[in-house]
Short mmCIF file of the C-alpha atoms (twelve columns), coordinates in Angstrom:
data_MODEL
# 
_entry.id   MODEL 
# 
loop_
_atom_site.group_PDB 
_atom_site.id 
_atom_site.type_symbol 
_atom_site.label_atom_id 
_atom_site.label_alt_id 
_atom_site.label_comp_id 
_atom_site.label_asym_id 
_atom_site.label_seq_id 
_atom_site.Cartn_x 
_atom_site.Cartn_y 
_atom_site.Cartn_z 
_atom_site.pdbx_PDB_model_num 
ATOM 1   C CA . UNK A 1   0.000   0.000  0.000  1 
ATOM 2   C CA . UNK A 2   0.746   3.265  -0.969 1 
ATOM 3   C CA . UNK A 3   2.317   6.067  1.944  1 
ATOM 4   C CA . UNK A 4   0.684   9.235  1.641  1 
ATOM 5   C CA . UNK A 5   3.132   12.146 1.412  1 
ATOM 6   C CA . UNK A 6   3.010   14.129 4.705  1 
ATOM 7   C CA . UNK A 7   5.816   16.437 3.990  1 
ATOM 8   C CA . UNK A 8   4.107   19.589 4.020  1 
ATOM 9   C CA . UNK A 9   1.666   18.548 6.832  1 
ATOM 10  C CA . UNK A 10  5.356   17.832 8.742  1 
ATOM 11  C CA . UNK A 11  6.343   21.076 8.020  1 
ATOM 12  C CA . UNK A 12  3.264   22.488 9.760  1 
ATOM 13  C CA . UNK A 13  3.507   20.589 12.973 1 
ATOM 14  C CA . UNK A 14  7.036   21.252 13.085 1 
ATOM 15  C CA . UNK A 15  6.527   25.190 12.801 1 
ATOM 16  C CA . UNK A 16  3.170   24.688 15.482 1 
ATOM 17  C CA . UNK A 17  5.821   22.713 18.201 1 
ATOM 18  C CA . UNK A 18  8.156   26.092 17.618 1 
ATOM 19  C CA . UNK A 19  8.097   29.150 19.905 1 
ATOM 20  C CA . UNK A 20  4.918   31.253 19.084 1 
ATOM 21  C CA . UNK A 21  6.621   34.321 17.935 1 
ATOM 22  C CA . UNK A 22  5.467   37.021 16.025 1 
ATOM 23  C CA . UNK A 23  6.967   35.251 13.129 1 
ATOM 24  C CA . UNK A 24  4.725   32.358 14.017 1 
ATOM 25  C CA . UNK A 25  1.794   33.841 14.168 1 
ATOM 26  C CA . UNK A 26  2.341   35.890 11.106 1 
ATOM 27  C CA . UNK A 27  2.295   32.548 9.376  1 
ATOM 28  C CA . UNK A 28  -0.511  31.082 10.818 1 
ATOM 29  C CA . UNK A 29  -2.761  31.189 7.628  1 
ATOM 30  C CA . UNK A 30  -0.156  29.866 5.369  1 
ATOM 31  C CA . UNK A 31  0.411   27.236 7.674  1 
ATOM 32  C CA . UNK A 32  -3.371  26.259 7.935  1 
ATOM 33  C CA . UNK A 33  -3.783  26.436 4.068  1 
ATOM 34  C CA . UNK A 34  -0.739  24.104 3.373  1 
ATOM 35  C CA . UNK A 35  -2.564  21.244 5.960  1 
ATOM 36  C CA . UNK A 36  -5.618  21.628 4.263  1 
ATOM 37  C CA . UNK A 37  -3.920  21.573 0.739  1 
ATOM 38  C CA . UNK A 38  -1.955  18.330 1.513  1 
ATOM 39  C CA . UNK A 39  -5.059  16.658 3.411  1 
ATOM 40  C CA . UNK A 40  -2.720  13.859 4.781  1 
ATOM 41  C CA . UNK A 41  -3.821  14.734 8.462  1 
ATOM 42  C CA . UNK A 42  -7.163  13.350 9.808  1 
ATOM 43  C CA . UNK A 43  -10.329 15.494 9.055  1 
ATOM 44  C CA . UNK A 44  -10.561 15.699 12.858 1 
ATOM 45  C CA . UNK A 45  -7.261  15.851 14.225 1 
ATOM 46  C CA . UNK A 46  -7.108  19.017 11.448 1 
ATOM 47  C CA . UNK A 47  -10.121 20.361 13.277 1 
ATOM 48  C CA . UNK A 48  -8.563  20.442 16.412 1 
ATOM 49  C CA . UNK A 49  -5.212  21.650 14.970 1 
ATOM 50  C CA . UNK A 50  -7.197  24.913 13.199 1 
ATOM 51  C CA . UNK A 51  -8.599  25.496 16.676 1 
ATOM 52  C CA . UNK A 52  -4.944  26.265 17.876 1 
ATOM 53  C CA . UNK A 53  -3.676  27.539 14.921 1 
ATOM 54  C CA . UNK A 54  -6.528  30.219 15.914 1 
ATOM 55  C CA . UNK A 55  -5.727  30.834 19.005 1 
ATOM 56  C CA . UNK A 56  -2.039  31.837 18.167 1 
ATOM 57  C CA . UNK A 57  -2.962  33.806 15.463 1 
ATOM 58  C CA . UNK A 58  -5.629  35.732 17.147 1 
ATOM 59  C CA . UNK A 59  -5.155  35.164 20.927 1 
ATOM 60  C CA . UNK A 60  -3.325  37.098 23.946 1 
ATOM 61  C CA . UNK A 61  0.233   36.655 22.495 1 
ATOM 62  C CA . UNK A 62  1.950   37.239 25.757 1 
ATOM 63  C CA . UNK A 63  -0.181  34.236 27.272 1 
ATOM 64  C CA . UNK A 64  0.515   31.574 24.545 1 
ATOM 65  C CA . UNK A 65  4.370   32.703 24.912 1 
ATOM 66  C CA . UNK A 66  4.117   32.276 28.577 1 
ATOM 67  C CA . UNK A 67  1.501   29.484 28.196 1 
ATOM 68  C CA . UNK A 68  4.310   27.741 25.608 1 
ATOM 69  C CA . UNK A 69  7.052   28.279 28.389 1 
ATOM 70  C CA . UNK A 70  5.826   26.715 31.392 1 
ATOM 71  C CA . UNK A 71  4.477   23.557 29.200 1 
ATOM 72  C CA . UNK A 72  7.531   22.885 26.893 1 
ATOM 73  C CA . UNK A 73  10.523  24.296 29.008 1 
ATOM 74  C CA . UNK A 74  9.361   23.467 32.551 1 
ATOM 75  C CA . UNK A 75  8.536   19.766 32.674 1 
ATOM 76  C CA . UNK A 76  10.299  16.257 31.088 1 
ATOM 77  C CA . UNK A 77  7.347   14.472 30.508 1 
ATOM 78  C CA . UNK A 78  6.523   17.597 27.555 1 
ATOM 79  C CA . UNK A 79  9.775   17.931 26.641 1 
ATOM 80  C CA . UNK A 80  10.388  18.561 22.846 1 
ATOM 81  C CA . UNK A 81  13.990  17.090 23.479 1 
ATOM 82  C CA . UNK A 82  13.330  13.098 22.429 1 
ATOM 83  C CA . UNK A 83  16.163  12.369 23.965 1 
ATOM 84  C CA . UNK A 84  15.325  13.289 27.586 1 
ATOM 85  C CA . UNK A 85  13.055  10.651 27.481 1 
ATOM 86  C CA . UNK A 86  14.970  8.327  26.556 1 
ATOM 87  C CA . UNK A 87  18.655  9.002  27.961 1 
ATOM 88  C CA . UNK A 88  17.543  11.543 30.569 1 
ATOM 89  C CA . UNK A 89  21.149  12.893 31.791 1 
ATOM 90  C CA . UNK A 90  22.814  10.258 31.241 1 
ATOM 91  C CA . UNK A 91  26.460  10.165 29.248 1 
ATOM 92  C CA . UNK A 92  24.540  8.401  26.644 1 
ATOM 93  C CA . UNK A 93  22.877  11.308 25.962 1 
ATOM 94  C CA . UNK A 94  25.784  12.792 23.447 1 
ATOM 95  C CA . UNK A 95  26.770  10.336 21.593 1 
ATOM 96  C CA . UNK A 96  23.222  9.576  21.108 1 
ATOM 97  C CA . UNK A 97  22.844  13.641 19.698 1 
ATOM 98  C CA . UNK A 98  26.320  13.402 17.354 1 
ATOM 99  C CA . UNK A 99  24.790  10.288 15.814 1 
ATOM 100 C CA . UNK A 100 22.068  12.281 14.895 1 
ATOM 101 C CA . UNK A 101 23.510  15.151 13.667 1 
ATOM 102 C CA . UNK A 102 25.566  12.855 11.369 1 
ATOM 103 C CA . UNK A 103 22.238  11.359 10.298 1 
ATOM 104 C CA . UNK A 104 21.305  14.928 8.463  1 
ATOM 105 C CA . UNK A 105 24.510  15.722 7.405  1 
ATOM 106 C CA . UNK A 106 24.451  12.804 5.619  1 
ATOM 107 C CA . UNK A 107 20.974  13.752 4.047  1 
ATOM 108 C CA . UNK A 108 22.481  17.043 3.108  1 
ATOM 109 C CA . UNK A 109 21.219  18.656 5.972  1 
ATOM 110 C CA . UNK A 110 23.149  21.194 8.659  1 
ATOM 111 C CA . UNK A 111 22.033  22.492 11.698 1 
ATOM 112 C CA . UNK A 112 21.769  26.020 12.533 1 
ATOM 113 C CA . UNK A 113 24.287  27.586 15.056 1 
ATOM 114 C CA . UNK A 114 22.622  26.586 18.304 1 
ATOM 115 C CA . UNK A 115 19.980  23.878 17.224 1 
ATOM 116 C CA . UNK A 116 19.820  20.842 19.596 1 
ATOM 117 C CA . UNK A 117 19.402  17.373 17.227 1 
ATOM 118 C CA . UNK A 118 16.711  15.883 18.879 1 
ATOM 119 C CA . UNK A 119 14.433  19.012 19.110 1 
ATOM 120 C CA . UNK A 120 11.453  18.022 17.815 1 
ATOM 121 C CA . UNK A 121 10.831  20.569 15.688 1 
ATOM 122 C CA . UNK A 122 14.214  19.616 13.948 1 
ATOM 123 C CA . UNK A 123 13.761  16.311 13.444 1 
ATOM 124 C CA . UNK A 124 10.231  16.529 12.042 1 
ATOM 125 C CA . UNK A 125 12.216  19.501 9.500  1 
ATOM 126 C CA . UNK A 126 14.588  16.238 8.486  1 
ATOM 127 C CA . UNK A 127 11.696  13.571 7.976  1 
ATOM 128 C CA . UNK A 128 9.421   15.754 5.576  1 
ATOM 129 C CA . UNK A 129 12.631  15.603 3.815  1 
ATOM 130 C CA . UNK A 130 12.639  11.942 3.357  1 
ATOM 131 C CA . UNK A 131 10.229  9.704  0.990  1 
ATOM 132 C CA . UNK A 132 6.792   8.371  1.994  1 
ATOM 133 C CA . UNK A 133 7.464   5.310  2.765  1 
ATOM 134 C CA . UNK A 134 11.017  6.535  5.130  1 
ATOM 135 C CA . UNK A 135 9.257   9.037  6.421  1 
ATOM 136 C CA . UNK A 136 6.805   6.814  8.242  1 
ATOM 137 C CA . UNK A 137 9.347   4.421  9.021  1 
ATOM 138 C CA . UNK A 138 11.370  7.008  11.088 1 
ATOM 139 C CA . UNK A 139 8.203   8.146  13.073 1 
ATOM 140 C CA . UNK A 140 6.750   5.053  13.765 1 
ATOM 141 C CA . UNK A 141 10.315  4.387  15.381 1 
ATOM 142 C CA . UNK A 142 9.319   7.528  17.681 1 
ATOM 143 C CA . UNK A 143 5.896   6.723  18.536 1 
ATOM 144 C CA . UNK A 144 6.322   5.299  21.821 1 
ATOM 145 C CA . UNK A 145 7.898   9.248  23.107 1 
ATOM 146 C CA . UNK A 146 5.240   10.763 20.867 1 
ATOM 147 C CA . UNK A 147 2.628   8.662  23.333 1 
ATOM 148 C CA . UNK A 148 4.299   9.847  26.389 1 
ATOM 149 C CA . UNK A 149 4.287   13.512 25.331 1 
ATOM 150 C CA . UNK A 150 0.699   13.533 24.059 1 
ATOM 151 C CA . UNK A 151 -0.404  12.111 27.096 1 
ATOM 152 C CA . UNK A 152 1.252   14.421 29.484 1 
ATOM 153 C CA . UNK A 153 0.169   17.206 27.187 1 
ATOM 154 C CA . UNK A 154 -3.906  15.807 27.308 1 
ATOM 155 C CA . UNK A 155 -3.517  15.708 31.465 1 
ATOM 156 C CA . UNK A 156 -2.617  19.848 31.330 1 
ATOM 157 C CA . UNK A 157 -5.564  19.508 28.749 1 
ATOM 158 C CA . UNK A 158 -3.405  21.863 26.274 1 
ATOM 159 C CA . UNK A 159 -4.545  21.984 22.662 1 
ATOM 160 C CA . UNK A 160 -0.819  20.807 21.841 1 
ATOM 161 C CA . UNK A 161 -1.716  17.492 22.144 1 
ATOM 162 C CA . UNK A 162 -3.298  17.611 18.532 1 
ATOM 163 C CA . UNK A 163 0.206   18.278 17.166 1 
ATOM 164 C CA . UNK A 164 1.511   14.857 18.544 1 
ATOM 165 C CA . UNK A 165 -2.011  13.008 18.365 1 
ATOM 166 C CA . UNK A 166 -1.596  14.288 14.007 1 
ATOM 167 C CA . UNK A 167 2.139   12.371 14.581 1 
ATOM 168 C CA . UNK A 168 1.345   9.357  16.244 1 
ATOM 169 C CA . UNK A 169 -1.285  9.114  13.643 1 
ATOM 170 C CA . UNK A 170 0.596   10.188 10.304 1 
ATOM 171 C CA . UNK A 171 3.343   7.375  12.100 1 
ATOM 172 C CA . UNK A 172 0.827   4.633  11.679 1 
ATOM 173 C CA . UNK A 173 -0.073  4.046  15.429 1 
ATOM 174 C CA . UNK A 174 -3.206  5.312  17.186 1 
ATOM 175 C CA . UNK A 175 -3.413  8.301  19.434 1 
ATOM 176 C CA . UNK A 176 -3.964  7.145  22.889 1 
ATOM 177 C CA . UNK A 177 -3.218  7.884  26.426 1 
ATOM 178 C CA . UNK A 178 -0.447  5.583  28.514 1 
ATOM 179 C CA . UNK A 179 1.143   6.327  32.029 1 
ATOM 180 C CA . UNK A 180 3.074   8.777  32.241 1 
ATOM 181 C CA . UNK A 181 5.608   9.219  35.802 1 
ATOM 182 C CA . UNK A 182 4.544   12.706 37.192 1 
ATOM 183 C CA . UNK A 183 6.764   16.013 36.623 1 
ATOM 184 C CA . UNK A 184 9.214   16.621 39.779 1 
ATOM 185 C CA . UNK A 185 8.625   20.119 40.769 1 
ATOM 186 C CA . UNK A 186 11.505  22.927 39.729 1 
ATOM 187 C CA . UNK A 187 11.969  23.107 43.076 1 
ATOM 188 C CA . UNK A 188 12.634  19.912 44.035 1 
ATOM 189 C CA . UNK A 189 14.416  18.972 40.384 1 
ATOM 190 C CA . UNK A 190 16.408  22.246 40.167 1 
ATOM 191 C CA . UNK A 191 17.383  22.347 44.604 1 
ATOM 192 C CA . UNK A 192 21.027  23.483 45.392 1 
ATOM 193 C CA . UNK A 193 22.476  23.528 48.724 1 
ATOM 194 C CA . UNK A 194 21.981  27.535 50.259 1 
ATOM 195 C CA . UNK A 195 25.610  28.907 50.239 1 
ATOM 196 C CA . UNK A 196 27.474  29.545 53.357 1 
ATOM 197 C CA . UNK A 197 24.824  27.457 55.506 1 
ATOM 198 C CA . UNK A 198 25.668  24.105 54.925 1 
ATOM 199 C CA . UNK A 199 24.174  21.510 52.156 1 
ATOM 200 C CA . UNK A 200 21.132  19.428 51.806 1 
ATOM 201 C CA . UNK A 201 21.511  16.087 53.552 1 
ATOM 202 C CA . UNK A 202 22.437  14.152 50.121 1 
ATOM 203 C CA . UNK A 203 25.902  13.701 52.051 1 
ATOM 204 C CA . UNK A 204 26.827  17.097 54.012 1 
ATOM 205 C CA . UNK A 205 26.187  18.727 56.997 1 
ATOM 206 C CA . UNK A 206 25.690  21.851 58.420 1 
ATOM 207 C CA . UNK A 207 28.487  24.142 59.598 1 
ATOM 208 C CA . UNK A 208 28.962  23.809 62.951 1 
ATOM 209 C CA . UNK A 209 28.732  20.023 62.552 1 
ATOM 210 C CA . UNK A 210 32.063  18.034 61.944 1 
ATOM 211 C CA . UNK A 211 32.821  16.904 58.490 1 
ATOM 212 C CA . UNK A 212 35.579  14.352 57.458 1 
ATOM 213 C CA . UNK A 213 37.616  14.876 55.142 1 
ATOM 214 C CA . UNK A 214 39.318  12.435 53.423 1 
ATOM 215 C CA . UNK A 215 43.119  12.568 51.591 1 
ATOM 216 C CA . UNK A 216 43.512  10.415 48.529 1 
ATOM 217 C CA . UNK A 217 47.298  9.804  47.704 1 
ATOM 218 C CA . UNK A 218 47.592  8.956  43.661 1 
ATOM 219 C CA . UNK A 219 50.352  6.273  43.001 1 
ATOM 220 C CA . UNK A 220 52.019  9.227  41.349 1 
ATOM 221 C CA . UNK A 221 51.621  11.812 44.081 1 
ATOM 222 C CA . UNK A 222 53.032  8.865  46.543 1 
ATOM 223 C CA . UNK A 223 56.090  8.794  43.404 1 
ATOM 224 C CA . UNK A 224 56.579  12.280 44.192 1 
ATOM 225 C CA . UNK A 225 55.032  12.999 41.598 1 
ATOM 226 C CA . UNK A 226 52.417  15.747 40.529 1 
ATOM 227 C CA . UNK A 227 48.561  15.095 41.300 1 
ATOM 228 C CA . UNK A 228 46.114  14.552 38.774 1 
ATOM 229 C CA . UNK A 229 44.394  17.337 39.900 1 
ATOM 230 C CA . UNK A 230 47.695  19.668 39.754 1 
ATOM 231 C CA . UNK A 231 48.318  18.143 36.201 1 
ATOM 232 C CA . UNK A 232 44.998  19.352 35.440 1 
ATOM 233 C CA . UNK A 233 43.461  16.087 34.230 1 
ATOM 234 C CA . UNK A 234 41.372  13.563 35.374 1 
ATOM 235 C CA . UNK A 235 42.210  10.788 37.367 1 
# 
């Protein structure tokens, strides 16, 4: 069976999962006449997609930029980074993000100074690049982080979701909810030790309360040699 070309309609999404600029907005009707034009997206799932194209062409532009903030940038389970879902911050993480990069490169394609590989919005700019059948191929091999991110966008009930409910579904799979593990709060995710008054109890105490401390003699350093730390290199 024939794979419909989505390219345009992956275009779209990609441009609707972007910061709502001015830019953005400005584009809005373009954008919603080149999904209709291509029709590769779900009559319904397009409905729901015109109803947000709407509101970012039309609504309080300070609120969506805000609104965009605090459900992209302040939360893993919405993160537009694929590969915080999958490596988190682990070292796997960049070798992971040069393979990647090497991936467009070899399709001819460069990022821009700044652009993070597995950005969403980046990758779905690479697979409208790619044939039908490809193109598919590579989503359907993302479906399972496009499910986590649609879900944790439908419990915020943010009209997002139809931007990765129109992926899961132009990736072959259907668009349906699955567990999610809840957000941990900035606070909690983001907590430093307070300066000058001790450090949380992951290992330290307070002033005031005695603290070991430990020497570690290197082989070389017993030598007479210089540390590794004096040398300036690891261990």
């Amino acid at each position: 069976m024939a794979h419909p070309n989505a390219s345009l309609s992956l275009r779209v999404l990609a441009r609707l999962l972007s910061y709502p600029d001015a830019e953005l907005r400005a584009h809005v009707p373009d954008l919603r006449q080149a999904l209709r034009a291509e029709g590769a997206v779900l009559p319904t799932r397009a409905a729901e997609l015109d109803v947000l194209m709407t509101t970012l062409e039309r609504g309080n532009a300070i609120e969506n930029e805000a609104e965009y903030v605090q459900i992209f940038d302040r939360g893993r389970s919405t993160s537009l980074h694929l590969f915080e879902h999958v490596h988190g911050d682990s070292r796997d993480r960049g070798p992971a993000m040069i393979g990647l990069a090497q991936t467009y490169e070899k399709a001819g394609l460069f990022l821009a100074p700044g652009e993070m590989p597995d950005y969403l919005p980046v990758v779905l700019e690479f697979v409208s690049t790619q044939p039908p059948k490809e193109a598919r191929a590579f989503l359907s091999e993302m479906a399972h982080i496009f499910s986590v991110i649609f879900s944790a966008l439908q419990q915020r009930h943010s009209p997002y979701a139809s931007v990765l409910g129109a992926l899961l579904e132009l990736s072959g799979e259907r668009a349906q909810a699955v567990k999610t593990v809840p957000d941990e709060e900035l606070d909690i995710a983001w907590e430093e030790p307070v300066a000058f008054d001790g450090c949380s109890s992951k290992g330290q105490t307070k002033p005031g309360q005695s603290q070991p401390i430990h020497f570690v003699k290197t082989e070389k350093a017993l030598a007479g040699g210089k540390s590794a730390v004096q040398q300036g290199v690891s261990p």
